[in-house]
C-alpha angles and dihedrals in degrees: 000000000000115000100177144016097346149065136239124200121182110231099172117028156134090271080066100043095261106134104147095060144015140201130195127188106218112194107185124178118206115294089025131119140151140272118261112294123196117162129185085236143035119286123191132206134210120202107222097167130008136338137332130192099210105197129196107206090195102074102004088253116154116195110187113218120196128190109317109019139104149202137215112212109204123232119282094011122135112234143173120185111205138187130271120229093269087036143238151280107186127180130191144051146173121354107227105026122273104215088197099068083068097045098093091036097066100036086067 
């Protein structure tokens, strides 16, 4: 989930028997951001620390999220969230769950 300079840990997810909703805990340093997301349905964020660059890779569009804010992603829509310049602590995902953000996670 993390391409570069940060962590992601599922808290809530299918490998639990969560499958109408996931959550995901995003910790970016600065410069990090994560790979290319794209769900069948629509995934929110919540800002606990820092600042976030939410982008939407469909139409190069760049929100910028501080500490206690959040952002729906529509369905179908390409993203990256990506660290502010002290950083970011980011929690949230796809409702329901998308299986295919773990499939590369359980096949390493």
């Amino acid at each position: 989930m993390v391409e570069t300079k940060g962590t992601a840990w599922a808290l809530v997810w299918p490998g639990m028997g969560a499958h109408l909703r996931s959550m995901h805990r995003i910790s970016l340093r600065p410069g990090g951001r994560t790979v290319s997301l794209r769900h069948p349905m629509e995934a929110v964020y919540y800002v606990i620390a820092g600042t976030a660059e939410v982008h939407d890779l469909n139409v190069d569009v760049r929100h910028q999220v501080t500490t206690g804010g959040m952002v729906l992603v529509d369905p179908d829509t390409p993203y990256r969230i990506a660290a502010g310049l002290e950083g970011s602590e980011v929690v949230g995902g796809p409702s329901p769950a998308d299986p295919r953000i773990y499939q590369a996670s359980e096949s390493e």
